[in-house]
C-alpha positions as CSV (number, residue, x, y, z in Angstrom):
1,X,-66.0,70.6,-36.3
2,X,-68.0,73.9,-34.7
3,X,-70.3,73.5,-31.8
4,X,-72.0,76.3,-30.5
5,X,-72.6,76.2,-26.7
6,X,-74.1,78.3,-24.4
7,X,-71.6,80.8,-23.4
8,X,-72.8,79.4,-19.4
9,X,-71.3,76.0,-20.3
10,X,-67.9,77.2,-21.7
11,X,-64.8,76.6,-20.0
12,X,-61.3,78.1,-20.4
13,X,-59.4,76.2,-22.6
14,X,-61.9,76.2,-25.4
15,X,-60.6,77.2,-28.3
16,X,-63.1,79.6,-30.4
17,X,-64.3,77.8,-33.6
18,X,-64.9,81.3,-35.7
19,X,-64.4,85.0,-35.0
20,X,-66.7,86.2,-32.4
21,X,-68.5,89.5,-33.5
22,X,-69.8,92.2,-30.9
23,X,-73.6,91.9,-31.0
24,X,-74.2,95.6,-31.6
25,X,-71.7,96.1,-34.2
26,X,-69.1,94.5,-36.4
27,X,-66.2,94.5,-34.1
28,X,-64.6,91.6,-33.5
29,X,-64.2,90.8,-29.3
30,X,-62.2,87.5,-30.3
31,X,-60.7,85.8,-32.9
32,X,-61.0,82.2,-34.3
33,X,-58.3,79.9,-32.8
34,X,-58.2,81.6,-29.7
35,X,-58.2,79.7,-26.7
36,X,-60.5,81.1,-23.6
37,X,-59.2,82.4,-20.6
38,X,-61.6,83.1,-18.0
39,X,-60.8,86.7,-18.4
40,X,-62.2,86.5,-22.3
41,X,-65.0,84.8,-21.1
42,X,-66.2,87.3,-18.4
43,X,-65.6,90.0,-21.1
44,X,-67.9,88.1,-24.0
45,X,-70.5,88.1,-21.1
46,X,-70.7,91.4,-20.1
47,X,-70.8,92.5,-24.5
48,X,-73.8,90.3,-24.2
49,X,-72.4,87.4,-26.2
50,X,-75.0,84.7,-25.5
51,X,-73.5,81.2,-27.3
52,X,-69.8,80.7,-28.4
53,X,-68.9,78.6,-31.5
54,X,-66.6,76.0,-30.3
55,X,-64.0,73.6,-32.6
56,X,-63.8,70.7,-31.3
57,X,-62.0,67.7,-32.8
58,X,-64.5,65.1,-34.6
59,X,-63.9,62.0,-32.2
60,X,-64.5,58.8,-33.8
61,X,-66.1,56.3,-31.3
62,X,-66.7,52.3,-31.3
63,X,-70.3,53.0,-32.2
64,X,-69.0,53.5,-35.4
65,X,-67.9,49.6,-35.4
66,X,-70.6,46.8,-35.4
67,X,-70.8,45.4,-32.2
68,X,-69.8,41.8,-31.7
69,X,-72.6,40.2,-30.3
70,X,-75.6,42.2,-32.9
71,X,-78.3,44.9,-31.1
72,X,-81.2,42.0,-31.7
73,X,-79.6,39.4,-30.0
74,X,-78.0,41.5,-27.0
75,X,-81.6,43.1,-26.9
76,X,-83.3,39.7,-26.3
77,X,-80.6,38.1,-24.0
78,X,-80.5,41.5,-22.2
79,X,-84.2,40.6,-21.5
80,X,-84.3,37.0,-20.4
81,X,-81.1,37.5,-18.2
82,X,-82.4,40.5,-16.3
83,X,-85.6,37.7,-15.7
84,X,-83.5,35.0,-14.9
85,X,-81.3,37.0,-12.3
86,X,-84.8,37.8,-10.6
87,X,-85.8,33.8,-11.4
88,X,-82.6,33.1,-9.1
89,X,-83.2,35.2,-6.2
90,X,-86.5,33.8,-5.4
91,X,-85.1,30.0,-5.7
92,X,-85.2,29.2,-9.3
93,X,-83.7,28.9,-12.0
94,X,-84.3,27.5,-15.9
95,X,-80.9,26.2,-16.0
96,X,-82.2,25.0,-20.1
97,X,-82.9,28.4,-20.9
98,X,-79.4,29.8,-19.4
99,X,-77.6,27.1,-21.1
100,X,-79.5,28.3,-24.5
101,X,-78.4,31.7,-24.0
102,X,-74.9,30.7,-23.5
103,X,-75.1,28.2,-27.1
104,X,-76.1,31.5,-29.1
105,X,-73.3,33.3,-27.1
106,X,-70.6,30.3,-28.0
107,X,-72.4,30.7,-31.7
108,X,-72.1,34.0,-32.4
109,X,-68.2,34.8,-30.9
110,X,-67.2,31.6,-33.1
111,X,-68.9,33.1,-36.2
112,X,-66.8,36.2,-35.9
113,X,-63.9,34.8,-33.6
114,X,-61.0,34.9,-36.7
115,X,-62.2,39.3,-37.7
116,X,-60.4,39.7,-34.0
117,X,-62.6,42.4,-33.4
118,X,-64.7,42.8,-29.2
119,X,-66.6,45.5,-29.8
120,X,-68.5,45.3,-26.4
121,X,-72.1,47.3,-25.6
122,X,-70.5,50.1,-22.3
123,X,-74.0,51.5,-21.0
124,X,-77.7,50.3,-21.1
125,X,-80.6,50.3,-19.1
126,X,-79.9,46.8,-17.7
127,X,-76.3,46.8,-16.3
128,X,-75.8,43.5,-14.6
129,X,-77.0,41.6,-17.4
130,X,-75.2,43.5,-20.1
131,X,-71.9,43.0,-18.0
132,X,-72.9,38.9,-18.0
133,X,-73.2,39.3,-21.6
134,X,-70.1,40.9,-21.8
135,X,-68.3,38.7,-19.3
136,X,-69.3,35.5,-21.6
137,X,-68.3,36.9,-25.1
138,X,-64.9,37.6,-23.5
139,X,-64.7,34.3,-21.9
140,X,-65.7,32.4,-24.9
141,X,-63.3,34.5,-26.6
142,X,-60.3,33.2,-24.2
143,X,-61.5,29.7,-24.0
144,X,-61.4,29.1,-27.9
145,X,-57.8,30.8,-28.1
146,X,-57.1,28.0,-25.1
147,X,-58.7,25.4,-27.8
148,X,-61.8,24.5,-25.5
149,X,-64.6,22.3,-27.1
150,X,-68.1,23.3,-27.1
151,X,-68.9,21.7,-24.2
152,X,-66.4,23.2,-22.2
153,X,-66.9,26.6,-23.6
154,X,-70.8,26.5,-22.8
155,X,-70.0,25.3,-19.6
156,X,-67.4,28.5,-19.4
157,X,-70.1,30.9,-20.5
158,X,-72.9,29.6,-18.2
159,X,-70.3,30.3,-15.7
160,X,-69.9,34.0,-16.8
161,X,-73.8,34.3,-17.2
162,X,-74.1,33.5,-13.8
163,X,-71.2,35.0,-11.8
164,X,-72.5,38.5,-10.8
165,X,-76.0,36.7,-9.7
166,X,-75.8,37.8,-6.3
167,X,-75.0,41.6,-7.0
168,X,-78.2,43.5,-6.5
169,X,-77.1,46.5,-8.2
170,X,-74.1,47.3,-10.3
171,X,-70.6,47.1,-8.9
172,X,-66.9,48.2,-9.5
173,X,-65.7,45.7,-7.2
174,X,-62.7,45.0,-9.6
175,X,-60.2,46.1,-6.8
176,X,-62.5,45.2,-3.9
177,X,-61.8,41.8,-4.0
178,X,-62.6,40.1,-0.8
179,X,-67.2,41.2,-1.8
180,X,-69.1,38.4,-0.6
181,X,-70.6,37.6,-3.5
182,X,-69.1,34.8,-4.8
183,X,-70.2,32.8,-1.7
184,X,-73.5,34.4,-2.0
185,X,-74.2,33.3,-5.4
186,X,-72.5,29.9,-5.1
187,X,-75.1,29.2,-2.2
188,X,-78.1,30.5,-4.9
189,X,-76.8,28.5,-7.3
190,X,-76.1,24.9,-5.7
191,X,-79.6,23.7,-5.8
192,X,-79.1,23.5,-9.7
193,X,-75.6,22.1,-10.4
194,X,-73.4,19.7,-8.3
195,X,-71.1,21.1,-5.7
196,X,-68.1,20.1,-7.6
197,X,-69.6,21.3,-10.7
198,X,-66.9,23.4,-13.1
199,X,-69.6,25.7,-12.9
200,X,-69.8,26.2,-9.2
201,X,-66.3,26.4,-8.2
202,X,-65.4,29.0,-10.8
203,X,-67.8,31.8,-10.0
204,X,-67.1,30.9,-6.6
205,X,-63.3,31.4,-7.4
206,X,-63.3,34.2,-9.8
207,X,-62.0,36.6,-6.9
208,X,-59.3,34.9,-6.4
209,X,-55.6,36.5,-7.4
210,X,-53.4,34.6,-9.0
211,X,-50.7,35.6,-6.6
212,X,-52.4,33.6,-3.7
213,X,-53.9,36.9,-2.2
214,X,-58.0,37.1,-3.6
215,X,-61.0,35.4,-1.7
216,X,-62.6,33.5,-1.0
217,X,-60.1,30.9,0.1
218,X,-56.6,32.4,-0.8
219,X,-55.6,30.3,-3.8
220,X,-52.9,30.8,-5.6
221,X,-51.6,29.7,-9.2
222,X,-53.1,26.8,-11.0
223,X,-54.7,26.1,-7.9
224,X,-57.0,28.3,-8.7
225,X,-60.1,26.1,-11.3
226,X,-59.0,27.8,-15.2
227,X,-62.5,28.4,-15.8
228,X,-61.9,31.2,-12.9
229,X,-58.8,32.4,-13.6
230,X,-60.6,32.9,-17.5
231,X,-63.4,34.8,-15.5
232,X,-61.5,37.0,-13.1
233,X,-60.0,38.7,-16.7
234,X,-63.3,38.9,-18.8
235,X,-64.9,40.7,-15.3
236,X,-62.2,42.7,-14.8
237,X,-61.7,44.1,-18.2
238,X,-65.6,45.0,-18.9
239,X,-65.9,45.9,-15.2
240,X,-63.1,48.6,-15.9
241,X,-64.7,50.4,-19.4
242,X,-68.4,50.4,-18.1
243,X,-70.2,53.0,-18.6
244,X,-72.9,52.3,-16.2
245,X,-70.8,51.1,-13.2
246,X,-70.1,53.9,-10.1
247,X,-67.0,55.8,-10.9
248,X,-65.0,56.3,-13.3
249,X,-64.8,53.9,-16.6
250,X,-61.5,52.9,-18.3
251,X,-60.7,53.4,-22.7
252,X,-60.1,50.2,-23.8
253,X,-56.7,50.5,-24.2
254,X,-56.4,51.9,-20.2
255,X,-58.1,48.3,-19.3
256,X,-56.0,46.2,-21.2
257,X,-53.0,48.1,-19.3
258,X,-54.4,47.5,-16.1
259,X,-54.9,43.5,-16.7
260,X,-51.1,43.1,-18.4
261,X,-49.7,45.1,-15.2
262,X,-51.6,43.0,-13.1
263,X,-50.8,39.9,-15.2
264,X,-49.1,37.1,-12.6
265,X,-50.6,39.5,-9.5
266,X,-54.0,39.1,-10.0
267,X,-54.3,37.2,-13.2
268,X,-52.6,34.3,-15.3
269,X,-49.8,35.2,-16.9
270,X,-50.8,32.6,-19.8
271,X,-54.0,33.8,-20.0
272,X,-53.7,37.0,-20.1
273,X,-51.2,36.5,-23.0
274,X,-53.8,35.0,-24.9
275,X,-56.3,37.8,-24.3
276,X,-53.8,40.3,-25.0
277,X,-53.0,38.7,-28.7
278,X,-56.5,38.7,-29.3
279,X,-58.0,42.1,-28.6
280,X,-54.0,44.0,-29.1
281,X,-52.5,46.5,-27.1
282,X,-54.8,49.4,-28.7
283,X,-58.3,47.2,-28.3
284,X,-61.4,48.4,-30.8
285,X,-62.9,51.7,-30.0
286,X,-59.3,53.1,-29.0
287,X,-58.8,56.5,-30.5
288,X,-55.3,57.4,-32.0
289,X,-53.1,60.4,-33.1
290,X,-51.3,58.6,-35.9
291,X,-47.7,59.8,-36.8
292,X,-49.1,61.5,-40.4
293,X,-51.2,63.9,-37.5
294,X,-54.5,62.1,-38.5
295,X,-56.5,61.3,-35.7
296,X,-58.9,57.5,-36.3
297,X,-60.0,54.6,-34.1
298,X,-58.8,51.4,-34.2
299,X,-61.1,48.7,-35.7
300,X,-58.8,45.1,-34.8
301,X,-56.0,43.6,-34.6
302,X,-54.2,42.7,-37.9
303,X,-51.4,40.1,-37.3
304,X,-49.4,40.1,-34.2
305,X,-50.6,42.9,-32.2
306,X,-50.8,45.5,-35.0
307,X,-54.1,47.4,-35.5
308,X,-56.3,48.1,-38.3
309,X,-57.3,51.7,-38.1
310,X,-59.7,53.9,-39.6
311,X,-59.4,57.4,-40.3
312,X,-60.8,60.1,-42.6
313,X,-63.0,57.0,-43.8
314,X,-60.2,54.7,-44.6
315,X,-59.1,51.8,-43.3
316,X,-55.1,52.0,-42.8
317,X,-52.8,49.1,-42.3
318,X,-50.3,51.2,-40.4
319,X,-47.3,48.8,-41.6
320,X,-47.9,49.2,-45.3
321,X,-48.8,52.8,-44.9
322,X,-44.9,53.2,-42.8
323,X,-47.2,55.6,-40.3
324,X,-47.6,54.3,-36.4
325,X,-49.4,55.3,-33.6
326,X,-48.0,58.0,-31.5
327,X,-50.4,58.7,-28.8
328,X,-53.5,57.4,-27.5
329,X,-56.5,59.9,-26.7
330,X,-58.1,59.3,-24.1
């Protein structure tokens, strides 16, 4: 598609969407399909050319996929968390009204577990509680594919609810592993659940590495409580693609890489196998070149790892179609 842009904004690179017509006459300074050099753009300025069409390809994004926890629910959880994190730091906390919000979590993941689709909200106005939203729907996600019951998976997503309390403002700590806040939110915390509580020890744990070298106390392996070694993957992947954390976010499919090179470094190899079979190696929202040259974004895994994609408006099963991915744009 065109865009016309101001020609201040224009880089070289661009490539010109239609011919570009002097402004006093009918000659034409450049032609459609060129691609700027700064030289063409210093000479469209000085002819007095103001705005430059533009083609840019028509990206699909995730938007374009229903999210997997719905706008009204995030909306409202967003809300009460962003309370409840305040609730915390002054002493208190309504541990029935956490354990609430992790049941219509746990609710809504199983309702749409089997469409293998995570479809997570990047960038909002409340970042710390979007990323515990996030960090639960991924747990929950994990701990079903490990077979938990419900009452371990509430107890799982309370965990992930609760992890980041201690973080006054958002954090890409995913490589800075040795923060203080696990400590810091363990001590907030302990007033409402029992020292040895599940709970407790796994956001107290969900820095540790699975290769013996995280914080705070060095474990290593299955040392390390599962419901942290769940945690440290859920935080890590929605840590990586958000939008609202300082410095640069991750695609999808760049996060996923990250956690399988890291898998039996930082992270559980058999864990991270179960994540990977759920969300794929090309994760909802990643945007493809397909081997026909159409360009579409992946909406979920089909069987194995293979993605369902959509493209021109049609859903492809890239197997029956005998078309495959070539490259991944990022």
């Amino acid at each position: 598609m065109i865009i016309w842009k101001n020609i201040e904004l224009v880089e070289p690179g661009e490539i010109v969407g239609e011919d570009v017509y002097d402004p006093s006459g009918f000659i034409i300074l450049i032609k459609e399909g060129s691609v700027l050099k700064e030289g063409d753009i210093y000479l469209l300025k000085n002819r007095g050319v103001s705005i430059l069409p533009i083609y840019v390809e028509e990206v699909l994004t995730s938007e374009d996929i229903e999210p997997t926890i719905d706008m009204e629910l995030y909306d409202n959880l967003s809300k009460d968390l962003s309370n409840t994190f305040e609730e915390v730091k002054s002493g208190e906390l309504n541990v029935k009204k956490v354990v609430k919000h992790s049941e219509e979590i746990m609710k809504k993941v199983l309702e749409k577990y089997n469409e293998k689709i995570l479809n997570l909200i990047r960038k909002d106005q409340k970042p710390l509680a979007r990323h515990a939203i996030n960090t639960g729907v991924i747990s929950s996600i994990i701990g079903i594919s490990l077979g938990f019951d419900d009452e371990t998976l509430n107890k799982l997503i309370i965990s992930a609810i609760l992890h980041d309390v201690a973080h006054e403002k958002p954090v890409r700590d995913i490589i800075e592993y040795y923060d203080t806040h696990p400590i810091k939110a363990t001590g907030m915390l302990r007033k409402h659940f029992n020292m040895n509580d599940d709970v407790l020890l796994s956001i107290l744990h969900h820095h540790e590495r699975f290769d013996g070298k995280g914080y705070p106390r060095n474990l290593k392996g299955t040392s390390i409580p599962v419901f942290a070694r769940i945690l440290s993957i859920a935080d890590a992947y929605d840590t990586l693609i958000s939008k609202d954390f300082p410095g640069k976010a991750f695609s999808p499919y760049e996060a996923v890489k990250f956690i399988i090179s890291n898998s039996g470094k930082m992270f559980d190899p058999n864990i991270v196998s179960k994540f990977v079979q759920y969300v794929g190696i090309y994760p909802t929202g990643t945007v493809v070149e397909l081997s026909n040259g159409e360009r579409g974004i992946v909406v979920k895994v089909l069987s194995g790892l293979i993605p369902l994609v959509k493209a021109n408006g049609k859903l492809l099963d890239i197997v029956k179609e005998k078309i495959y991915i070539k490259k991944v744009i990022n």
